[in-house]
Biopython code that builds the backbone (N, CA, C, O; Angstrom):
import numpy as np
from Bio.PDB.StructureBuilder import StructureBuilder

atoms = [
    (1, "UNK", "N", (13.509, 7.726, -2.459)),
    (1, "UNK", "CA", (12.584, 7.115, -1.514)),
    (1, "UNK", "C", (13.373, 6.536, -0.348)),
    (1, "UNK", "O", (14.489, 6.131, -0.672)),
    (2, "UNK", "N", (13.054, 6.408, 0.909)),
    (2, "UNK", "CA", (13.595, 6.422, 2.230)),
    (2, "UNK", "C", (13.188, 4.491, 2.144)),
    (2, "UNK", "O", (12.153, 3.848, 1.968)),
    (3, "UNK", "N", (14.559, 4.160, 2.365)),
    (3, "UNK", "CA", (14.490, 2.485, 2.982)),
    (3, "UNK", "C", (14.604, 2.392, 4.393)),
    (3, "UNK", "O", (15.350, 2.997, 5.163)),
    (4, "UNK", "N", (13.856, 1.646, 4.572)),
    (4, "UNK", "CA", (14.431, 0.508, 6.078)),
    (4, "UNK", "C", (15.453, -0.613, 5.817)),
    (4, "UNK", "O", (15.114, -1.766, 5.552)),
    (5, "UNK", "N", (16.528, -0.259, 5.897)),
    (5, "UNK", "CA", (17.322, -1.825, 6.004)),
    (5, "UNK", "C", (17.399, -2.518, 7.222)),
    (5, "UNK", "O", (17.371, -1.793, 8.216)),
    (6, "UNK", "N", (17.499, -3.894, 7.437)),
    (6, "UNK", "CA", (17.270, -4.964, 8.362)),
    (6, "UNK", "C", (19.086, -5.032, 8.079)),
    (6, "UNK", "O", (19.718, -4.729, 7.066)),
    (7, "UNK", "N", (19.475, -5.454, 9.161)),
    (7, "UNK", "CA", (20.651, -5.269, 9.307)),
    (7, "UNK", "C", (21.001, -6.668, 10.750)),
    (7, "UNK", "O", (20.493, -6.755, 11.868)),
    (8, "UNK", "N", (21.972, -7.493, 10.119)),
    (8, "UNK", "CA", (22.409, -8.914, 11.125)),
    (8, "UNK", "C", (23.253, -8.642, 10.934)),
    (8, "UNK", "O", (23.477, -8.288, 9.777)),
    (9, "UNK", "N", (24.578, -8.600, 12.154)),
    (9, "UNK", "CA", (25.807, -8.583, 12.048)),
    (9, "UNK", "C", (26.631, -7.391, 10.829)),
    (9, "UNK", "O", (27.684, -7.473, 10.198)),
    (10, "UNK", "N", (25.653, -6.424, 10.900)),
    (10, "UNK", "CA", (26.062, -5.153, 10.591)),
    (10, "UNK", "C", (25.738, -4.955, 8.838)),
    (10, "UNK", "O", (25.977, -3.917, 8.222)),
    (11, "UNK", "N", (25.070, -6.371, 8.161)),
    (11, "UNK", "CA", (24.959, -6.197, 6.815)),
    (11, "UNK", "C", (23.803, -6.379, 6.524)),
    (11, "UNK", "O", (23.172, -7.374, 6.880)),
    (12, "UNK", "N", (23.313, -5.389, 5.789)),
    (12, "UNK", "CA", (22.267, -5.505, 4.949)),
    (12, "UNK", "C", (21.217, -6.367, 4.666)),
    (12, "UNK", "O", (20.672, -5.647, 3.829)),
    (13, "UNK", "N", (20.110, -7.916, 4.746)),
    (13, "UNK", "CA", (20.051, -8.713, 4.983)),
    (13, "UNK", "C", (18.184, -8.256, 4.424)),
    (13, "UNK", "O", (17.708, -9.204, 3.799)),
    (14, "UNK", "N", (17.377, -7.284, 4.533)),
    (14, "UNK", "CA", (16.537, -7.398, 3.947)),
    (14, "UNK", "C", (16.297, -5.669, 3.775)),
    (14, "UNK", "O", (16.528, -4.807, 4.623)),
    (15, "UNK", "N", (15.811, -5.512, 2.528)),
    (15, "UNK", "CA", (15.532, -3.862, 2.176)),
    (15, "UNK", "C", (13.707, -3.510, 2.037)),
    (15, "UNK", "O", (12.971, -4.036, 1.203)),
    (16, "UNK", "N", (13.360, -2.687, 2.890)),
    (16, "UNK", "CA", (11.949, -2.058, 2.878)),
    (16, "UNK", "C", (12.091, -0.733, 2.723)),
    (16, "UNK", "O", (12.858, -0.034, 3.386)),
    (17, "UNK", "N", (10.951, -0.145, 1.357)),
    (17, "UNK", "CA", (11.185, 0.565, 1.047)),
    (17, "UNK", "C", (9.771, 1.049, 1.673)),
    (17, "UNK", "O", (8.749, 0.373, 1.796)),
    (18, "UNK", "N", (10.038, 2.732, 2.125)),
    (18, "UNK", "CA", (9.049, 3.114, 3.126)),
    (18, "UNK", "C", (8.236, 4.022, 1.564)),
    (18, "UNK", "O", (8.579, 5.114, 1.109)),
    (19, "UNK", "N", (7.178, 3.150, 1.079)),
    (19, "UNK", "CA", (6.278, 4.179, 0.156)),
    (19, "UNK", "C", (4.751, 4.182, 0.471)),
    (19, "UNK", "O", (3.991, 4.542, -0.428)),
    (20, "UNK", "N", (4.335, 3.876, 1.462)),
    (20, "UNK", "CA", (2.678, 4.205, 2.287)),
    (20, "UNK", "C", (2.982, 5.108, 2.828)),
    (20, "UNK", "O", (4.204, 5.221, 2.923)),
    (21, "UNK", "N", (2.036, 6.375, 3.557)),
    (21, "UNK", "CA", (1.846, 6.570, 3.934)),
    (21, "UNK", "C", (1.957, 6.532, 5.543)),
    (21, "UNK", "O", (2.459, 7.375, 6.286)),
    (22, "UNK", "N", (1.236, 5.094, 5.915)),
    (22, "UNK", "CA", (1.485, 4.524, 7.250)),
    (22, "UNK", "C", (1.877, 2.810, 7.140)),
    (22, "UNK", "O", (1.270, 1.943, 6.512)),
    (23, "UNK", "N", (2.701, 2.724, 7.707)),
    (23, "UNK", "CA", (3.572, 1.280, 7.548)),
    (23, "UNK", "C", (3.419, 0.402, 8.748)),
    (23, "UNK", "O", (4.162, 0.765, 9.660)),
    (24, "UNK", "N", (2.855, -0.399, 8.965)),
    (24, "UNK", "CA", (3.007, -1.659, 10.242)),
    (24, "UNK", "C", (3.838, -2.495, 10.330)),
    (24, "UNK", "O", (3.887, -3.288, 9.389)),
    (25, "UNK", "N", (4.675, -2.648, 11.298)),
    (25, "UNK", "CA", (5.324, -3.497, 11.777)),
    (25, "UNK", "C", (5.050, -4.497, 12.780)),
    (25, "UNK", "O", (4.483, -4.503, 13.873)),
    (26, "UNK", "N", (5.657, -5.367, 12.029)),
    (26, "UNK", "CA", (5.316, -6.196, 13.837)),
    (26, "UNK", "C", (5.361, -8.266, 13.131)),
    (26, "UNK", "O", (5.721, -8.733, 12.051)),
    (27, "UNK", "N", (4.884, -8.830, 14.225)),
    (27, "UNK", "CA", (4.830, -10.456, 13.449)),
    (27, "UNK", "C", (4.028, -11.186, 12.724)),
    (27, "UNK", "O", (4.255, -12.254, 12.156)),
    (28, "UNK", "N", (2.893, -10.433, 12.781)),
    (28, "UNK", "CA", (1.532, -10.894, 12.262)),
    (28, "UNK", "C", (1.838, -10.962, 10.360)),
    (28, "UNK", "O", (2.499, -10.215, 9.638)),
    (29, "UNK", "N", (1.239, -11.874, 10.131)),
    (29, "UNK", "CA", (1.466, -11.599, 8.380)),
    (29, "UNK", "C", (1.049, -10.539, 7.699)),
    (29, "UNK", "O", (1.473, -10.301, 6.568)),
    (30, "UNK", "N", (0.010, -9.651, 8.429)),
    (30, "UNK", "CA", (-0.222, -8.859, 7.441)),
    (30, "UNK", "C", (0.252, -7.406, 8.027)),
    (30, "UNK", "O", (-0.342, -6.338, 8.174)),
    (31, "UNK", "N", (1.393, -7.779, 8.256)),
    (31, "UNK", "CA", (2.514, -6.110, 8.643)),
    (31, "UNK", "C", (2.678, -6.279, 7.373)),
    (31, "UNK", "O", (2.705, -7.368, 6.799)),
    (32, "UNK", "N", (2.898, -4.263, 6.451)),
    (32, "UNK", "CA", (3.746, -4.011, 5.763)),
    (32, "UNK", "C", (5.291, -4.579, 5.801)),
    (32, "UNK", "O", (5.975, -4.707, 4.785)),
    (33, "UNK", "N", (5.674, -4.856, 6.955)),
    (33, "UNK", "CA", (7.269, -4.792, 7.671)),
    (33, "UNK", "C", (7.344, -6.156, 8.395)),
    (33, "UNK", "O", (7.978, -6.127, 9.450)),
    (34, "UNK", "N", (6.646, -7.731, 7.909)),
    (34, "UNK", "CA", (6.908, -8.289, 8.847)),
    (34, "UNK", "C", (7.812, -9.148, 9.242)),
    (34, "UNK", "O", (8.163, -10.026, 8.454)),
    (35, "UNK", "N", (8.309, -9.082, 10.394)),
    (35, "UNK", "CA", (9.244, -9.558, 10.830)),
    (35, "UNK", "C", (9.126, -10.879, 12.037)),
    (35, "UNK", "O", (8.911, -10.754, 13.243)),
    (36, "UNK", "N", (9.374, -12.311, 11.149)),
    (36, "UNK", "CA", (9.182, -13.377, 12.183)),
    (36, "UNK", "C", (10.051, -13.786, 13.371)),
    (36, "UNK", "O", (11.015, -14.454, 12.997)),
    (37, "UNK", "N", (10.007, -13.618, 14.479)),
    (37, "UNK", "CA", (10.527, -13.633, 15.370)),
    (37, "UNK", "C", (9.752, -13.447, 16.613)),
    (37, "UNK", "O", (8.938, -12.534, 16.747)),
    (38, "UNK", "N", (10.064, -14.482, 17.678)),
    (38, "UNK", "CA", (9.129, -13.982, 18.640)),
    (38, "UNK", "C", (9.200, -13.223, 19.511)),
    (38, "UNK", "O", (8.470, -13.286, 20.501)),
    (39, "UNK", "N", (10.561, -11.879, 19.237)),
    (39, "UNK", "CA", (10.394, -11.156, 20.505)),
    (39, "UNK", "C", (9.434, -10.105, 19.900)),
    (39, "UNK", "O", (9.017, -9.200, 20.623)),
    (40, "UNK", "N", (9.084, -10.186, 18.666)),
    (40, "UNK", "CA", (8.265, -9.043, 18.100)),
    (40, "UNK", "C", (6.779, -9.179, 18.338)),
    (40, "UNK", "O", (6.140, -10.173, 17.993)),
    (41, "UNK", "N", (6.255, -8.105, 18.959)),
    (41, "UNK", "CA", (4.593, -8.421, 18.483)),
    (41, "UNK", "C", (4.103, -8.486, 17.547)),
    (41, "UNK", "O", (4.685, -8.213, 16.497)),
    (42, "UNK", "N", (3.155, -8.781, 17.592)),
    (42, "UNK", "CA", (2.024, -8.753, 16.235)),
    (42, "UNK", "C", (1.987, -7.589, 15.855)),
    (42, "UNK", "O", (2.465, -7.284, 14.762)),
    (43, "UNK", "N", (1.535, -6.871, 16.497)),
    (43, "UNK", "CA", (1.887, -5.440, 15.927)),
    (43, "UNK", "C", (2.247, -4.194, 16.684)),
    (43, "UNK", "O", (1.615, -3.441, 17.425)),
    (44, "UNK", "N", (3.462, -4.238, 16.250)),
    (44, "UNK", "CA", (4.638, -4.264, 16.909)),
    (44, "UNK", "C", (4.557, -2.484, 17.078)),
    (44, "UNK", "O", (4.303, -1.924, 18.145)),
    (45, "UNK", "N", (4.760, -1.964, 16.115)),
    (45, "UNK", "CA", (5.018, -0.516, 15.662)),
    (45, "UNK", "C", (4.688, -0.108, 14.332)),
    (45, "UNK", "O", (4.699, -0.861, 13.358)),
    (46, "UNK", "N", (4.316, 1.429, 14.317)),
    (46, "UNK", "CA", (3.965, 1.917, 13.464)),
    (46, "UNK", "C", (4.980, 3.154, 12.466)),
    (46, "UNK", "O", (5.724, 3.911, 13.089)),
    (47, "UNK", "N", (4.929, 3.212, 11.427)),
    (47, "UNK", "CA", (5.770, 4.032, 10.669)),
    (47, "UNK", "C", (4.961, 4.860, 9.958)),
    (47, "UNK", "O", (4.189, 4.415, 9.108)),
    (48, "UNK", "N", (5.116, 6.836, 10.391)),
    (48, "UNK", "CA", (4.458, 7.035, 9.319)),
    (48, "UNK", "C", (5.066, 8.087, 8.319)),
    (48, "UNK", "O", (6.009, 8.685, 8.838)),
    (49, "UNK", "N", (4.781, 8.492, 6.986)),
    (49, "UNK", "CA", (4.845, 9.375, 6.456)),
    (49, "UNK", "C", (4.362, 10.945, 6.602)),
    (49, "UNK", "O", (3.152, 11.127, 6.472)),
    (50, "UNK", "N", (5.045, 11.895, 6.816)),
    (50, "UNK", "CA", (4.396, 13.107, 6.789)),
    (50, "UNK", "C", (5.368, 14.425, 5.874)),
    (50, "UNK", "O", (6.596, 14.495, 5.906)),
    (51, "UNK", "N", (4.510, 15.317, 5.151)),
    (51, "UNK", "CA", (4.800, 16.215, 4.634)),
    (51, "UNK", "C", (5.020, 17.316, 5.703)),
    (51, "UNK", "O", (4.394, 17.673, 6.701)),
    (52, "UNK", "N", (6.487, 17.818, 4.919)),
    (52, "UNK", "CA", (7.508, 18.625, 5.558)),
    (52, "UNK", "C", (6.859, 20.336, 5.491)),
    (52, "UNK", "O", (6.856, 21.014, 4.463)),
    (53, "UNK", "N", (6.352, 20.778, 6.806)),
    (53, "UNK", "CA", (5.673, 22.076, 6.292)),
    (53, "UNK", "C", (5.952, 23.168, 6.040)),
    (53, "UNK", "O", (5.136, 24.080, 5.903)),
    (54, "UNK", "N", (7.452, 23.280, 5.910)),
    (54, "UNK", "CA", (8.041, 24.195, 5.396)),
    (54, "UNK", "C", (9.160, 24.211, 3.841)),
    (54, "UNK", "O", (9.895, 25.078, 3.367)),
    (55, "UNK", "N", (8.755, 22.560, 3.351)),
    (55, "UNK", "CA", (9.194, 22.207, 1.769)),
    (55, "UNK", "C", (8.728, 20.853, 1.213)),
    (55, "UNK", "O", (9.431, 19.965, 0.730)),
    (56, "UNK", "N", (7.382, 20.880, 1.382)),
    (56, "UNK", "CA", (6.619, 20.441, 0.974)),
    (56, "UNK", "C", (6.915, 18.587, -0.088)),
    (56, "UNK", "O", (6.389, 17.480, 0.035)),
    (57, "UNK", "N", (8.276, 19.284, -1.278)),
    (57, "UNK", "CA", (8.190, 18.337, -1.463)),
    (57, "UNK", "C", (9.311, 17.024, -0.872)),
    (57, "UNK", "O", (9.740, 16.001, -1.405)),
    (58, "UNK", "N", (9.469, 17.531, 0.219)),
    (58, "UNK", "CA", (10.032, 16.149, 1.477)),
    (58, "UNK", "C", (8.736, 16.207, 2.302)),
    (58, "UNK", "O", (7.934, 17.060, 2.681)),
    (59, "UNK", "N", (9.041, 14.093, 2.448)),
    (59, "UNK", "CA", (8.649, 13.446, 4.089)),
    (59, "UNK", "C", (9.290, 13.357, 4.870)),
    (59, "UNK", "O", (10.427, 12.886, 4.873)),
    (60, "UNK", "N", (8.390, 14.015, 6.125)),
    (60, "UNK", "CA", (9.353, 13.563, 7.607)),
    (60, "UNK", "C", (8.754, 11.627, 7.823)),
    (60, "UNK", "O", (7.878, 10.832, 7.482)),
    (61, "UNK", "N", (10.031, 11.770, 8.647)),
    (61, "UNK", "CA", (9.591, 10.041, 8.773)),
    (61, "UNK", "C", (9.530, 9.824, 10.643)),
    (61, "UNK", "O", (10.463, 9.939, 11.438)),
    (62, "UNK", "N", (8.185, 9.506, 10.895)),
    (62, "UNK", "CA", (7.945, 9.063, 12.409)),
    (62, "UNK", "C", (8.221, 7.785, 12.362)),
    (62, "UNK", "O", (8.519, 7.172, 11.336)),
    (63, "UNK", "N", (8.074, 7.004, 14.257)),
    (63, "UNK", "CA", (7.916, 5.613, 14.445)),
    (63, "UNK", "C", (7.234, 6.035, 15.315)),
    (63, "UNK", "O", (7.425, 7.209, 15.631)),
    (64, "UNK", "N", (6.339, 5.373, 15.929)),
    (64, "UNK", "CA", (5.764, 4.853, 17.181)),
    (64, "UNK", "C", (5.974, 3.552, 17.638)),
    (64, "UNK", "O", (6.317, 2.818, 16.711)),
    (65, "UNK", "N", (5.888, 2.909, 18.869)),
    (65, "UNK", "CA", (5.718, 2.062, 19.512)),
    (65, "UNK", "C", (4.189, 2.097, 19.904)),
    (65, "UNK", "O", (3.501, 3.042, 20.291)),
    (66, "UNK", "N", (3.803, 0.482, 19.636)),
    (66, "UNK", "CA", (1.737, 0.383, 19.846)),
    (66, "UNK", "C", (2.229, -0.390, 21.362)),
    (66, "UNK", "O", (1.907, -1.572, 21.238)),
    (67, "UNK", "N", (2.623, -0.259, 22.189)),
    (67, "UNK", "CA", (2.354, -0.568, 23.400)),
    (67, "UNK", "C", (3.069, -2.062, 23.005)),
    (67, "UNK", "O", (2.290, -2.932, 23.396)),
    (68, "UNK", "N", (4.125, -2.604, 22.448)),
    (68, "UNK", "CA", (4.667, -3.996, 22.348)),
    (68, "UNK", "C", (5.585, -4.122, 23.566)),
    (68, "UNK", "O", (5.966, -3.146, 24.212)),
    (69, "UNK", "N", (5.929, -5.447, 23.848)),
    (69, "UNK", "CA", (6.175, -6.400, 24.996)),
    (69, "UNK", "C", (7.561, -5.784, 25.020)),
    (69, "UNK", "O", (8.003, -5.599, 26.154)),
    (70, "UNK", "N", (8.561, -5.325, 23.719)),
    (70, "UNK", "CA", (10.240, -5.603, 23.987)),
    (70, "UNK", "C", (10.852, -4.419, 23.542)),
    (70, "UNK", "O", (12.042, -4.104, 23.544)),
    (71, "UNK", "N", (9.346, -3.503, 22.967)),
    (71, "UNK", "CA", (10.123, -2.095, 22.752)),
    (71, "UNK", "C", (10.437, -1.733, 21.596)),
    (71, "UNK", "O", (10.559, -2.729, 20.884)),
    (72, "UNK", "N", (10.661, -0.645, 20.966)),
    (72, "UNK", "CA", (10.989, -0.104, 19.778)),
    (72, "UNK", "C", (11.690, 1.164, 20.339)),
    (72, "UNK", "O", (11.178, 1.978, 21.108)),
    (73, "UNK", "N", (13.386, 1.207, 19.647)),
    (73, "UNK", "CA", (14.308, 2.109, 19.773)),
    (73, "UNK", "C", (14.726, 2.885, 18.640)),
    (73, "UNK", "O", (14.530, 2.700, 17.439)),
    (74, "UNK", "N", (15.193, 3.571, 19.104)),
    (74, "UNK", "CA", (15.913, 4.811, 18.138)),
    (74, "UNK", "C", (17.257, 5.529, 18.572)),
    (74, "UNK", "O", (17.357, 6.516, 19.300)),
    (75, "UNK", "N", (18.515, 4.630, 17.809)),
    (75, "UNK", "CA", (19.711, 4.806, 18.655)),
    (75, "UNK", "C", (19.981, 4.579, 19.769)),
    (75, "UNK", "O", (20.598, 5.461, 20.368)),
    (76, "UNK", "N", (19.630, 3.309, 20.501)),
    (76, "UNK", "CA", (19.242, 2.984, 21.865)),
    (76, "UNK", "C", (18.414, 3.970, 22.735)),
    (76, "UNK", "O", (18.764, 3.980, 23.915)),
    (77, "UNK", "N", (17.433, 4.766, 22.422)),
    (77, "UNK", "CA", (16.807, 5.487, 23.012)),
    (77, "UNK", "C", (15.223, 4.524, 23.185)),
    (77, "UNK", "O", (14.686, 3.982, 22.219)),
    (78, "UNK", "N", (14.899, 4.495, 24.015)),
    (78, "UNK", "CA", (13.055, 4.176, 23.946)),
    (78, "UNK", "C", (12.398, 4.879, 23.390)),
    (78, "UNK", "O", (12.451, 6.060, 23.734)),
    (79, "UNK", "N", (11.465, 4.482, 22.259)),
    (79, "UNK", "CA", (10.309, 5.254, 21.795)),
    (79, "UNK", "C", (9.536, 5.237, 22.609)),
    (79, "UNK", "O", (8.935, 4.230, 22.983)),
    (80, "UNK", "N", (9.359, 6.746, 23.191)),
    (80, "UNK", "CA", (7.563, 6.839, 23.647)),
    (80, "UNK", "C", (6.953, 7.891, 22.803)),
    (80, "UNK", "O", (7.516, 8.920, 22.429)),
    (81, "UNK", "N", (5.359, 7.403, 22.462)),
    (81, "UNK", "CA", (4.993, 8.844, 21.687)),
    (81, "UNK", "C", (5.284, 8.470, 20.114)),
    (81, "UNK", "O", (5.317, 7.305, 19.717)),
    (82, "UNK", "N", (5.468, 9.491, 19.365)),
    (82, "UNK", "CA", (5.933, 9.404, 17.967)),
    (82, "UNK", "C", (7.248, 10.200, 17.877)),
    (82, "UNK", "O", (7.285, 11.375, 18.243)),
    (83, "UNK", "N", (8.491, 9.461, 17.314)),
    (83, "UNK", "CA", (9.643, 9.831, 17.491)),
    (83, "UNK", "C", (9.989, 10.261, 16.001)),
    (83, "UNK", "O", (9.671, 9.438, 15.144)),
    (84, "UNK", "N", (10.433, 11.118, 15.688)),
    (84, "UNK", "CA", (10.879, 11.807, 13.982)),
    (84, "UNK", "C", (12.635, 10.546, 14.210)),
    (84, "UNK", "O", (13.408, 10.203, 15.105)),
    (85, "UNK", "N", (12.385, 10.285, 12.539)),
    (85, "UNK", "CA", (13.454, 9.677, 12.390)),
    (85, "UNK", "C", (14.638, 10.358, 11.409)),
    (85, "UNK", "O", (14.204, 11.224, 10.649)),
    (86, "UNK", "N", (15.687, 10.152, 11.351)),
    (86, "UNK", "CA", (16.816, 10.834, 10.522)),
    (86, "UNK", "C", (17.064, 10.070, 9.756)),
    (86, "UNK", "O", (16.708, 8.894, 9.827)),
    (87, "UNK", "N", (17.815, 10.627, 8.733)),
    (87, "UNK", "CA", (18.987, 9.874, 7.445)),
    (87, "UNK", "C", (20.120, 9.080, 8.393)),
    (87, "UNK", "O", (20.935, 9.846, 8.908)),
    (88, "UNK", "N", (20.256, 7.951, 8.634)),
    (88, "UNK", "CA", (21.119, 6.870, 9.212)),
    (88, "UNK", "C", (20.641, 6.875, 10.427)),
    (88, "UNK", "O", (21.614, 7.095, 11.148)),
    (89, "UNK", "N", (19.991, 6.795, 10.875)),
    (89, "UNK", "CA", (19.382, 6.543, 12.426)),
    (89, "UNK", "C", (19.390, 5.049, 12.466)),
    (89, "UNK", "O", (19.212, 4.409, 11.429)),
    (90, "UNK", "N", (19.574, 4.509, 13.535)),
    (90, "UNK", "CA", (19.355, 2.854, 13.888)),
    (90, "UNK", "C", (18.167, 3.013, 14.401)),
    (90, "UNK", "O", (17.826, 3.952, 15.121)),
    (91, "UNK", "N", (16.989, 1.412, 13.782)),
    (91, "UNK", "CA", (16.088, 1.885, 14.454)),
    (91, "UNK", "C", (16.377, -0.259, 15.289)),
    (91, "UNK", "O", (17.183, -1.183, 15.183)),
    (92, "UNK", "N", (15.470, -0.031, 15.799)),
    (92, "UNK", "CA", (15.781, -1.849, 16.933)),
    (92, "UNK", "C", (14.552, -1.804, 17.265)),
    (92, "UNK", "O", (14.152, -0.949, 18.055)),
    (93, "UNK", "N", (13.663, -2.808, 16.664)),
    (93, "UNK", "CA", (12.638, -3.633, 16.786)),
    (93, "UNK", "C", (12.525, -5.181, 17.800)),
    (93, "UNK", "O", (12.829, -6.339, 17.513)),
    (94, "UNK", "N", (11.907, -4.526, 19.159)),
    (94, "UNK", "CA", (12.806, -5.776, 19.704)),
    (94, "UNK", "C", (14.136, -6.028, 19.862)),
    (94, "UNK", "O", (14.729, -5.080, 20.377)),
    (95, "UNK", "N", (14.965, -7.185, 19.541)),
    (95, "UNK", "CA", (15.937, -7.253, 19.231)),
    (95, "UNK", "C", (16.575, -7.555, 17.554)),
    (95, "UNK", "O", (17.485, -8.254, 17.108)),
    (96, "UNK", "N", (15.574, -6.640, 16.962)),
    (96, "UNK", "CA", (15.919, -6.900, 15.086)),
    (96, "UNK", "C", (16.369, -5.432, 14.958)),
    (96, "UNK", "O", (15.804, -4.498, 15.526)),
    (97, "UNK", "N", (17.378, -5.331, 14.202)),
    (97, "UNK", "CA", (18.366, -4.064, 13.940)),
    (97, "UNK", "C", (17.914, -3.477, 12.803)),
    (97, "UNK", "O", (17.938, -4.187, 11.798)),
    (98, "UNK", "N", (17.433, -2.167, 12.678)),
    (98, "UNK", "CA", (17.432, -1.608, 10.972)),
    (98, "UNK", "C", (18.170, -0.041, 10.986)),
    (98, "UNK", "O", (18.238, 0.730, 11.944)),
    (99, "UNK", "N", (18.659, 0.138, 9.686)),
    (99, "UNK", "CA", (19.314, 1.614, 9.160)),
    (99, "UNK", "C", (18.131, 2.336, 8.660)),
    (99, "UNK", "O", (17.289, 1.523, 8.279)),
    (100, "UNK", "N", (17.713, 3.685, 8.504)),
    (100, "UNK", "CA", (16.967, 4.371, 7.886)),
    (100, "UNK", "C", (18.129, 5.118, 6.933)),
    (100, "UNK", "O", (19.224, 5.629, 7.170)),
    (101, "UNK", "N", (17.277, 4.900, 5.675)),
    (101, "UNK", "CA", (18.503, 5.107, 4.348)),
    (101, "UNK", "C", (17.473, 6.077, 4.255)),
    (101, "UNK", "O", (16.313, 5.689, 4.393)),
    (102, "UNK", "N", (17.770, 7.590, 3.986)),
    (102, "UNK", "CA", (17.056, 8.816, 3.392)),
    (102, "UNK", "C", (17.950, 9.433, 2.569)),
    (102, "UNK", "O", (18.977, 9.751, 3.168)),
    (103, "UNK", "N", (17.934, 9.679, 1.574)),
    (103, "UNK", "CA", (18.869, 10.218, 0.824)),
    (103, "UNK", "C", (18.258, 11.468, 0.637)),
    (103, "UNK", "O", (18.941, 12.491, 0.654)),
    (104, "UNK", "N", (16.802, 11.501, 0.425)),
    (104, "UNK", "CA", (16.206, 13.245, 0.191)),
    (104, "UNK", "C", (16.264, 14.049, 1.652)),
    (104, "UNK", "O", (16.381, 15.272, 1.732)),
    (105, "UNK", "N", (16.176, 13.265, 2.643)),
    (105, "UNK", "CA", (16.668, 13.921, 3.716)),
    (105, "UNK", "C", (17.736, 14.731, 3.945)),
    (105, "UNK", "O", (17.794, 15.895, 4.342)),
    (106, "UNK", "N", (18.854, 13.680, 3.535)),
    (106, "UNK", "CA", (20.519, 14.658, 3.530)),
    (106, "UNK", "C", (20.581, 15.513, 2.509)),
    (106, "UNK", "O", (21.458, 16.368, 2.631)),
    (107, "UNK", "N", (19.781, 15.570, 1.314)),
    (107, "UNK", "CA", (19.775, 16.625, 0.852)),
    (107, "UNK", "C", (19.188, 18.112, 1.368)),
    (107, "UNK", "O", (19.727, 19.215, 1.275)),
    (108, "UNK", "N", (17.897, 17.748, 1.942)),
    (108, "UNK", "CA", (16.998, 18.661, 2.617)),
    (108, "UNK", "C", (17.958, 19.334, 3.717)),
    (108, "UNK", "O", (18.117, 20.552, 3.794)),
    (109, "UNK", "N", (18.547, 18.444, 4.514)),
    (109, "UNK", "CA", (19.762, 19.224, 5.186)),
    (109, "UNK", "C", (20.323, 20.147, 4.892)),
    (109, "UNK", "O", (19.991, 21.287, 5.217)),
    (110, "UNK", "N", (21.683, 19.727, 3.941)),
    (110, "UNK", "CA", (22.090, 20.475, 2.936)),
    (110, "UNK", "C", (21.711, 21.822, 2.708)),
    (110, "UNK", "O", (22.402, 22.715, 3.197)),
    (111, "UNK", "N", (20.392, 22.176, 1.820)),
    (111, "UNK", "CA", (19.657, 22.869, 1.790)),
    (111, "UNK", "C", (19.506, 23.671, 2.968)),
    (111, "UNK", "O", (19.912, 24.833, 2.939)),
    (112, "UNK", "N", (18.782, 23.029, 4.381)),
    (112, "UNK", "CA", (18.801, 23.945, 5.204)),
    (112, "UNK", "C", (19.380, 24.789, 5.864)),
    (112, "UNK", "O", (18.901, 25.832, 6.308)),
    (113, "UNK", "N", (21.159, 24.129, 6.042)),
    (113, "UNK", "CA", (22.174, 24.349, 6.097)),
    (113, "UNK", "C", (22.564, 25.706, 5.033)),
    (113, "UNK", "O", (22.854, 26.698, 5.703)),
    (114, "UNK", "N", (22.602, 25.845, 4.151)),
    (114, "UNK", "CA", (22.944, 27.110, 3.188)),
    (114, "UNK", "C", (21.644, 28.216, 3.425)),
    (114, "UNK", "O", (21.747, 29.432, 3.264)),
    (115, "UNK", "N", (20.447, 27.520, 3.830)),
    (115, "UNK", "CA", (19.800, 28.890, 3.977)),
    (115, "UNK", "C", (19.610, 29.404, 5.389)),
    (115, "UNK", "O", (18.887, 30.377, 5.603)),
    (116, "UNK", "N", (20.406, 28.605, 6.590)),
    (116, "UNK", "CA", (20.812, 29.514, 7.631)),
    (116, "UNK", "C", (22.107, 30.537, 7.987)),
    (116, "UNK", "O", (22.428, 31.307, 8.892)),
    (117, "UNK", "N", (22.614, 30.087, 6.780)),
    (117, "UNK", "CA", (23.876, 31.370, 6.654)),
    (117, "UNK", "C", (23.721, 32.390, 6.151)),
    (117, "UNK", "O", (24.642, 33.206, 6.112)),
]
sb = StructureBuilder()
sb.init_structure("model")
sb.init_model(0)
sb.init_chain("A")
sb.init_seg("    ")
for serial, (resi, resn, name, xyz) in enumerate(atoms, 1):
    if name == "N":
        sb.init_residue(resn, " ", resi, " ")
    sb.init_atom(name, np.array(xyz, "f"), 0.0, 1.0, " ", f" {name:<3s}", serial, name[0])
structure = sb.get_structure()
């Protein structure tokens, strides 16, 4: 199963494990993901789950940004739209830091990797 780690000063500091479907982020209490701080909105961004349509049993993993005040990144990139996320991608909520831990991902790689040779 694919985590979100929260990450301060490069360590580990809180673990979310991505198992909905669709995941909310943001400051409000009733985010799946919430995170108190006020550069975050209420609801901040969205995370979702989707089946992989060519191996079914992997999820791809999106983010969106819902239109918040400070932004939602992906490797210092701006999210606009719905952005596919990777196995170790940084994602930056505002100014709150997280790792995307996929381990069935790097396998799925793997995999894809041997069946393009």
């Amino acid at each position: 199963m694919a985590i979100l780690a929260q990450l301060i000063d490069d360590v580990v500091v809180h673990k979310f494990e991505l198992s909905k479907n669709e995941i909310s982020v943001g400051r409000h209490p009733s985010s799946d993901i919430q995170i108190e701080d006020a550069s975050v909105s209420g609801q901040h961004a969205c995370i979702r789950l989707k089946q992989n349509e060519h191996f079914p049993e992997y999820q791809e993993i999106y983010i969106e940004d819902l239109n918040s005040t400070n932004g939602t990144f992906v490797n210092e990139e701006a999210v606009t739209g719905m952005v596919r996320l990777h196995h170790n991608d940084t994602v930056r909520v505002a100014w709150n830091r997280f790792k995307l831990l996929d381990p069935s991902e790097a396998d799925m790689e793997q995999t894809v990797h041997m069946i393009k040779r």
